[in-house]
C-alpha positions as CSV (number, residue, x, y, z in Angstrom):
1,X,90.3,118.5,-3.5
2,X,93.4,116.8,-2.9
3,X,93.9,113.1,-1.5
4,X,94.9,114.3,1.9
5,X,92.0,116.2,2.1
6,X,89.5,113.6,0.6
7,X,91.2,110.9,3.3
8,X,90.8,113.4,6.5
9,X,87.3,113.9,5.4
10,X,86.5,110.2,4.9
11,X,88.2,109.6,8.7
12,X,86.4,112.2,9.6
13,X,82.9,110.8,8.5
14,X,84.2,107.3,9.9
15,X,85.0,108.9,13.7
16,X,81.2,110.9,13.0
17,X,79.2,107.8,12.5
18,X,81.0,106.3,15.9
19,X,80.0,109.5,17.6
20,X,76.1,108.7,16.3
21,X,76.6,105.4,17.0
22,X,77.7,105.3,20.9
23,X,74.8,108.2,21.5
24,X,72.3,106.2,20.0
25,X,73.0,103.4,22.2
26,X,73.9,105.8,25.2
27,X,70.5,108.0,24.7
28,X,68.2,105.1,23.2
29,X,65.6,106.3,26.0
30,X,65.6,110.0,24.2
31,X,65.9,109.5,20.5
32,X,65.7,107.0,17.4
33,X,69.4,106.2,15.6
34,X,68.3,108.4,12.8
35,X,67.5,111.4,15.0
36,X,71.2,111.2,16.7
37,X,72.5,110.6,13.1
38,X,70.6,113.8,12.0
39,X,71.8,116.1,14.7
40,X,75.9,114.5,14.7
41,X,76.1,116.1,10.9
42,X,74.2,118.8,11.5
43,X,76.2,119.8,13.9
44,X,79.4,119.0,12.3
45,X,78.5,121.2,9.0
46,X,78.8,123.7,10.9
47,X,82.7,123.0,11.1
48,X,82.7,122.7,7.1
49,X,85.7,125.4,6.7
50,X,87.3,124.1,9.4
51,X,91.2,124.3,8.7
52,X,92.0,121.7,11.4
53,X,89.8,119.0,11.6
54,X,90.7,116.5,15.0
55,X,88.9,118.1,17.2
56,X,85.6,118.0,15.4
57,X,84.3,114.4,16.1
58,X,84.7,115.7,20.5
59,X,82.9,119.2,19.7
60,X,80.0,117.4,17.8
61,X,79.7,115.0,20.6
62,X,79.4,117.4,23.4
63,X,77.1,119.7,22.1
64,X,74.6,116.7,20.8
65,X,74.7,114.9,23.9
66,X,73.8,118.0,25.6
67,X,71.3,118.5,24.0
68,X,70.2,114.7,23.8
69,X,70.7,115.0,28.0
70,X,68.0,117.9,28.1
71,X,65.3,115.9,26.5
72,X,63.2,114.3,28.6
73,X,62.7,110.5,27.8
74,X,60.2,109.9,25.2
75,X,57.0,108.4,26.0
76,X,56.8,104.3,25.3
């Protein structure tokens, strides 16, 4: 692996713990910080041989706030 590559995936991780971070706060109703963690890698791994990488952190946040949007809240 070559620097370049180990600094875009560092940035990478950086902008995908922001993405956890403003849904947990924006879907704290609908899930715990370490669900929203969970499902922002999860979904990014799927992008693991992904040639161009800046688009990621947006695609991962679409999909898991869709998802986090079709959940009801959870009971208190």
């Amino acid at each position: 692996m070559s620097v370049d590559q180990e600094m875009r995936g560092e940035v990478l991780e950086q902008q995908l713990g922001r993405v956890a971070d403003q849904l947990t706060r924006k879907f704290a109703d609908r899930a715990d910080q370490v669900e929203v963690h969970d499902a922002v890698f999860r979904e990014a791994s799927r992008y693991l041989g992904a040639r161009v990488t800046q688009y990621i952190p947006v695609l991962v946040q679409h999909t898991v706030q869709e998802t986090l949007r079709q959940r009801g809240p959870r009971p208190q």
